[in-house]
SELOVO-39918 format. One line per field, with one value per residue: chain; x, y, z of N, C-alpha, C, O in turn; residue number from 1. Coordinates in steps of 0.05 Angstrom, whole numbers. Atoms other than C-alpha are relative to their C-alpha. Example, Ala and Ser with C-alpha at 12.3 -4.5 7.8 and 13.67 -1.06 7.14 Angstrom:
2
mol	(A	A);
n.px	(18	-16);
n.py	(-24	-24);
n.pz	(0	-1);
ca.px	(246	273);
ca.py	(-90	-21);
ca.pz	(156	143);
c.px	(18	-15);
c.py	(24	22);
c.pz	(0	14);
o.px	(39	-5);
o.py	(24	44);
o.pz	(13	18);
seq	(1	2);
***
This chain:
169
mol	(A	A	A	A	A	A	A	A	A	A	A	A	A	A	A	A	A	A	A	A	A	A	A	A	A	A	A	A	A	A	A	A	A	A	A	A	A	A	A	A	A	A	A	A	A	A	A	A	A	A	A	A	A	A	A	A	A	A	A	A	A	A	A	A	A	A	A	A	A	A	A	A	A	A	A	A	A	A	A	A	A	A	A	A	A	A	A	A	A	A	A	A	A	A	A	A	A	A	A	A	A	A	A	A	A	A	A	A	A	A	A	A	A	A	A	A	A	A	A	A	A	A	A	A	A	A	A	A	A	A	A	A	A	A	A	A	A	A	A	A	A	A	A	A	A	A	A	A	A	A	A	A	A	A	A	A	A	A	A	A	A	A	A	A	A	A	A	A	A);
n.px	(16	-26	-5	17	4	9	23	-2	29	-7	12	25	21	21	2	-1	11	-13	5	-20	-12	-21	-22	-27	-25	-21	25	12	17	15	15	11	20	21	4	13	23	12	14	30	12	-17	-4	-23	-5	-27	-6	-28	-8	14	25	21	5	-7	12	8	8	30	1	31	12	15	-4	-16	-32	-13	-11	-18	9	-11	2	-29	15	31	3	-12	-26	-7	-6	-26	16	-2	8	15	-20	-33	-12	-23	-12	29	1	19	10	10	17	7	14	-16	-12	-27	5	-24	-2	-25	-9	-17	15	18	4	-24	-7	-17	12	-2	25	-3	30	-10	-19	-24	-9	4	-15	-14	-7	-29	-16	-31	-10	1	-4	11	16	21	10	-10	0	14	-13	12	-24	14	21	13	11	-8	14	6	-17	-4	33	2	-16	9	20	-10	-4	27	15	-23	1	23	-6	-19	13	21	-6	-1	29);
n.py	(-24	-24	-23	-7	-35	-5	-25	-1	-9	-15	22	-5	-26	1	2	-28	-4	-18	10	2	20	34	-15	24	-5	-25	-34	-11	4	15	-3	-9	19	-5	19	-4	11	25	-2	-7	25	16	5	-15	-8	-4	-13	5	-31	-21	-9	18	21	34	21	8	17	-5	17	3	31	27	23	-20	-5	-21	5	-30	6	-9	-2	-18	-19	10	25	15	11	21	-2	7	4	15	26	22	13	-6	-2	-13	-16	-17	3	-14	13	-15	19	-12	16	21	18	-4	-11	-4	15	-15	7	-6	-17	-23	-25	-21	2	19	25	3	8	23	20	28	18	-34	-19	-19	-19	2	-20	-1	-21	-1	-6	-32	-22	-21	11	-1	-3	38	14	23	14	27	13	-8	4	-1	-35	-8	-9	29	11	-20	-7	31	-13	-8	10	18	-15	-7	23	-1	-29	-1	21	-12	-21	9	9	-25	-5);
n.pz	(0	-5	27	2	-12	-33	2	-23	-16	-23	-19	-33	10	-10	-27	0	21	9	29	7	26	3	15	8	-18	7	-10	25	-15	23	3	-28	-15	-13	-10	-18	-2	-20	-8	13	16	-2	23	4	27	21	21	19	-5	10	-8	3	-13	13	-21	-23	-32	-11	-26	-12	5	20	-27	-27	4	16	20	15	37	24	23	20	22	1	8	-30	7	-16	-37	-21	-20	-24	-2	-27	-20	1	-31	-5	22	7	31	6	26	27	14	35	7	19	-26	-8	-24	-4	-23	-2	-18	-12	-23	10	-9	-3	13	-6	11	33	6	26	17	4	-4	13	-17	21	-14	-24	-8	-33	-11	-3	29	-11	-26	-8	-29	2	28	18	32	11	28	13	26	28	7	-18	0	-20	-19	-13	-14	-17	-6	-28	-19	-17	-8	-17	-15	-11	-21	-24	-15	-17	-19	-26	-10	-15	-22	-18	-17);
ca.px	(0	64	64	-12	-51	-58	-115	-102	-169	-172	-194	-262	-287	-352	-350	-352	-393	-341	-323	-259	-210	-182	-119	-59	2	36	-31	-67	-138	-177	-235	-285	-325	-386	-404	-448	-514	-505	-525	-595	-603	-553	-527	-450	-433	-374	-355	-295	-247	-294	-351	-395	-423	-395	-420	-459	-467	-533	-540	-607	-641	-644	-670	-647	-576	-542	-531	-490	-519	-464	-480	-430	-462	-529	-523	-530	-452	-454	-482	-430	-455	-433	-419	-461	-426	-355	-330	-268	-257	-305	-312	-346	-382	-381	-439	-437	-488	-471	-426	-368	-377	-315	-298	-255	-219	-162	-164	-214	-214	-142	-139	-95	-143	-148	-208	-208	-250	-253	-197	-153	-126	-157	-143	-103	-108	-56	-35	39	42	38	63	15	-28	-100	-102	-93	-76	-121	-87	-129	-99	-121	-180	-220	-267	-236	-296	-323	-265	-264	-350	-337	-275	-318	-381	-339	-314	-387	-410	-345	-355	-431	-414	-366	-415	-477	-427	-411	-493);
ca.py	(0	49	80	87	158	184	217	256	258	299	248	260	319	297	305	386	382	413	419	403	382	311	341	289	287	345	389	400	403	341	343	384	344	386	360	417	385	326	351	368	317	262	268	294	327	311	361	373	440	475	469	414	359	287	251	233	203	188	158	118	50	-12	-72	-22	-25	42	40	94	100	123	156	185	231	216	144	95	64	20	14	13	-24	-65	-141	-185	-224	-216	-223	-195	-155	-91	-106	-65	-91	-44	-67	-51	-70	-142	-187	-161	-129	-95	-119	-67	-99	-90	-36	2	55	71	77	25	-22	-55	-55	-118	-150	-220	-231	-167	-116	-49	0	16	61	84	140	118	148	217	271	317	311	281	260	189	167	131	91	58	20	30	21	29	87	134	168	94	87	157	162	75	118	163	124	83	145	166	101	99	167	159	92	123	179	130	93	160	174);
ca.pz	(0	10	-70	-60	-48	20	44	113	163	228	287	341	292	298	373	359	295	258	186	162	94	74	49	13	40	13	44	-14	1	-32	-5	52	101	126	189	214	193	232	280	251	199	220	160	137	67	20	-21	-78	-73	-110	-64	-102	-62	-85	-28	32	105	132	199	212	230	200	253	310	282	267	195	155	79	35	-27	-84	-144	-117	-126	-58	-58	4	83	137	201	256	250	296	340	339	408	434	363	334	253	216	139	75	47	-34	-76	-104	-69	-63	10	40	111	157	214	265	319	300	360	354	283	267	213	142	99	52	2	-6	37	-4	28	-10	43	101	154	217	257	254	175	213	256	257	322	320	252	204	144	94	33	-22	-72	-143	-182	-110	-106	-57	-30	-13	30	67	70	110	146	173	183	224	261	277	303	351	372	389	422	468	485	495	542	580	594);
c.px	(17	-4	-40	-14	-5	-19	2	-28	11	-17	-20	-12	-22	-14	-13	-20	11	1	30	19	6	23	23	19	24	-20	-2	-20	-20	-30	-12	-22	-9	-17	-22	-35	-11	-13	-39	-16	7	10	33	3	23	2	27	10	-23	-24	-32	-3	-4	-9	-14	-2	-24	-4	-38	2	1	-2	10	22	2	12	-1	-2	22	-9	17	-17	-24	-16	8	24	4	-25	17	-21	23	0	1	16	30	17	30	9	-33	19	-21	0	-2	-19	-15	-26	12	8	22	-2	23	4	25	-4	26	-6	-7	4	24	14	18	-21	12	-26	11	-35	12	34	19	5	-1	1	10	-5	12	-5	29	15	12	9	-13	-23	-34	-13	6	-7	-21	17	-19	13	-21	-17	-19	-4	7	-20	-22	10	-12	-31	4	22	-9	-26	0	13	-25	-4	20	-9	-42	-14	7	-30	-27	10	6	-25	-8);
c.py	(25	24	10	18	3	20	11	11	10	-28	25	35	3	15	38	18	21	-5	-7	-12	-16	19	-27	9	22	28	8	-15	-14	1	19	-15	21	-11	23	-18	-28	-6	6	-19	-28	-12	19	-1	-4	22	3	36	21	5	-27	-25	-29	-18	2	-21	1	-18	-12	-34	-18	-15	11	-10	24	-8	29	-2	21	6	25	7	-2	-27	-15	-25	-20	15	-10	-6	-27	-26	-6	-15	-4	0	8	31	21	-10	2	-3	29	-12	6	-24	-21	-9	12	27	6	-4	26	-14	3	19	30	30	12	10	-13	-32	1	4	-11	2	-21	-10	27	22	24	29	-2	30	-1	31	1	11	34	8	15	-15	-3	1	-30	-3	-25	-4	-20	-4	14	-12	0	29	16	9	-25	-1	29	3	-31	19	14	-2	-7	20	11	-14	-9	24	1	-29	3	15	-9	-10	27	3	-21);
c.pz	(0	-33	-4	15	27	5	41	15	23	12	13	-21	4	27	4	-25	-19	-25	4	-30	4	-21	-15	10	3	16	-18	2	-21	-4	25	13	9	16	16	3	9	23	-2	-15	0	-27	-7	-34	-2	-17	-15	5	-8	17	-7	26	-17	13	17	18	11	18	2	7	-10	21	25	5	-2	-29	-12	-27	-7	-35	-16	-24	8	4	31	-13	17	23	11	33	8	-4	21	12	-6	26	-5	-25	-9	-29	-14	-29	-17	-18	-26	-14	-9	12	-2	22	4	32	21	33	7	35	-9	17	-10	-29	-22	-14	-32	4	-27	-8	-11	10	-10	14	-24	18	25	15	31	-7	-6	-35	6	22	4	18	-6	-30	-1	-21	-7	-29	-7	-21	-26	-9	27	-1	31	16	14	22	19	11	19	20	23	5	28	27	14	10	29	15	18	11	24	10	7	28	29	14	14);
o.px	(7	-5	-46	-10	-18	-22	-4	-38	35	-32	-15	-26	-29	-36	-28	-24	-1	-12	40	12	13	18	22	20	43	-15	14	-20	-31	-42	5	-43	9	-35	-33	-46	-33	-25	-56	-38	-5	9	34	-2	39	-16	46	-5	-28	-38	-52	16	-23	-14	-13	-6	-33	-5	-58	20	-18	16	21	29	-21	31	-17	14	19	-10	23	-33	-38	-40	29	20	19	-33	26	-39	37	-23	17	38	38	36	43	22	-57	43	-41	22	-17	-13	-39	-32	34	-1	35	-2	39	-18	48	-24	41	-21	4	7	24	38	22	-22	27	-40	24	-58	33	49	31	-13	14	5	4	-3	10	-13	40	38	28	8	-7	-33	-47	-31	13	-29	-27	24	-26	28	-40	-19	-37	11	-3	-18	-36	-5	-33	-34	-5	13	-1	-37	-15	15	-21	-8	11	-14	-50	-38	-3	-45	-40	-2	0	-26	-29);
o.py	(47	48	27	20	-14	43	-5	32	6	-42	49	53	24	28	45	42	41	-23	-7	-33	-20	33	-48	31	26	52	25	-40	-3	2	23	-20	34	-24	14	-25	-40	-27	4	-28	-43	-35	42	-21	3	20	-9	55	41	25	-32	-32	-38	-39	26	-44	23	-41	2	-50	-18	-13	-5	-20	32	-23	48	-17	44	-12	48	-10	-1	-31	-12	-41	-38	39	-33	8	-41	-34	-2	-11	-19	16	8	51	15	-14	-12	1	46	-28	11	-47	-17	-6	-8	50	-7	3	30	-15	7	14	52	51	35	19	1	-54	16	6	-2	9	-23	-26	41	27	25	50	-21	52	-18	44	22	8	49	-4	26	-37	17	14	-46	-3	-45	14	-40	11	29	-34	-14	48	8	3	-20	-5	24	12	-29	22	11	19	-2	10	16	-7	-18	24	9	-34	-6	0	6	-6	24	0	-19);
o.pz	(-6	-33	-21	39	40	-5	59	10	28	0	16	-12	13	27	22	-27	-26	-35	26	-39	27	-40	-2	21	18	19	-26	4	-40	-25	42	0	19	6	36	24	10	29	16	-12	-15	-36	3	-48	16	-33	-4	11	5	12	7	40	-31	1	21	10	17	10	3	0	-27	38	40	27	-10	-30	-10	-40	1	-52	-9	-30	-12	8	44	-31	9	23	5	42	-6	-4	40	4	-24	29	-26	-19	-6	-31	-14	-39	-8	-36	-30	-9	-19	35	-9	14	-10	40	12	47	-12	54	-12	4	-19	-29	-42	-3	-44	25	-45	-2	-23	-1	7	30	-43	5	39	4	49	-26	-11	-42	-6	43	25	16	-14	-40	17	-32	6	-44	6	-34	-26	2	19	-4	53	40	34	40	32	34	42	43	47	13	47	49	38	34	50	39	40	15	45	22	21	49	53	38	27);
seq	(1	2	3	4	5	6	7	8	9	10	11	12	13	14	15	16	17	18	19	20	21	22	23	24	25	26	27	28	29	30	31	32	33	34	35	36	37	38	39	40	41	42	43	44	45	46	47	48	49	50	51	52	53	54	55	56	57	58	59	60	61	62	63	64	65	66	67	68	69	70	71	72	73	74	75	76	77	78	79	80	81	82	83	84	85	86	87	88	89	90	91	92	93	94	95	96	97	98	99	100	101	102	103	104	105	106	107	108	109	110	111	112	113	114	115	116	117	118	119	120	121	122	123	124	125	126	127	128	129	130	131	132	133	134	135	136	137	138	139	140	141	142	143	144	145	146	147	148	149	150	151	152	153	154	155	156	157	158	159	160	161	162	163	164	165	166	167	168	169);
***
C-alpha cells in the first residue's frame, strides 16, 4: 500500500460538529467534510475543492442497528454497520451492492485497521504514517473508489464516537 494515495483525516471531529479538509500528504486540500448538519439531519456532506457535493453520510435505522448509507453523485454506494457477533474484536461490513462487501478490521478505536475484500487488502489506515497531532492516514490502492473508502472511514468514526458517548450517559 506504500506508493498508493494518501488521504489525511482529522480524528473526534464529529464530537464538535465541525467541518474540516481531507488534504494528501503534501496538504493539498482534496476534499471538505461538512459536518455541521449532523447535528440536525444526521447526515454529513462531502464536497470537492470547489464546493460541489460528491457525497454523503446518513446515519439511521435498519433492525435497531445504526446504519450509515453512503451515497456518491447521488447514487447509494454502500451501508457501513456493525458485524453481529464478533466477540473480543469490533468489525465493521461495507456493504456494496452485489457481493463483493468490503470488511474493515483491526483496531478500530485507535486507528490502526485494514479494509479488505474478499480476503484483499484495499485499504489501510494508521496514525503511525503521521506527525501531525490528531489526525490518520487513509491509503487505497487503485481502481478502488476513494470516497467509498473515506464516507466507511468516517461512518466508522461516527459510530465509535456515538458509542463512546452513549457509554458516558
Amino acid at each position: 500500500m506504500k506508493n498508493h494515495p494518501m488521504y489525511v483525516i482529522r480524528e473526534r471531529f464529529f464530537s464538535i460538529g465541525d467541518d474540516f479538509d481531507v488534504l494528501d500528504e503534501h496538504g493539498t486540500k482534496l476534499f471538505h467534510v461538512d459536518g455541521k448538519v449532523l447535528s440536525v439531519r444526521n447526515k454529513v456532506v462531502i464536497e470537492d475543492p470547489a464546493g460541489q457535493e460528491v457525497a454523503t453520510l446518513h446515519r439511521h435505522l435498519v433492525a435497531m442497528r445504526p446504519t450509515y448509507e453512503i451515497r456518491i453523485g447521488g447514487e447509494k454506494a454502500a451501508e457501513v454497520r456493525k458485524k453481529l457477533f464478533t466477540p473480543f474484536r469490533e468489525k465493521f461490513t461495507i456493504d456494496v451492492p452485489g457481493p463483493d462487501d468490503l470488511e474493515m478490521k483491526g483496531n478500530l478505536l485507535d486507528h490502526e485497521y485494514v479494509i479488505e475484500r474478499g480476503g484483499e487488502e484495499v485499504a489501510a489506515v494508521s496514525k503511525r504514517w503521521l506527525t501531525i497531532r490528531d489526525t490518520y492516514a487513509v491509503r487505497v490502492a487503485a481502481g478502488i473508489e476513494p470516497l467509498l473508502i473515506i464516507g466507511s472511514v468516517l461512518a466508522l468514526d461516527l459510530a465509535l464516537d456515538r458509542d463512546k458517548s452513549d457509554d458516558d450517559n
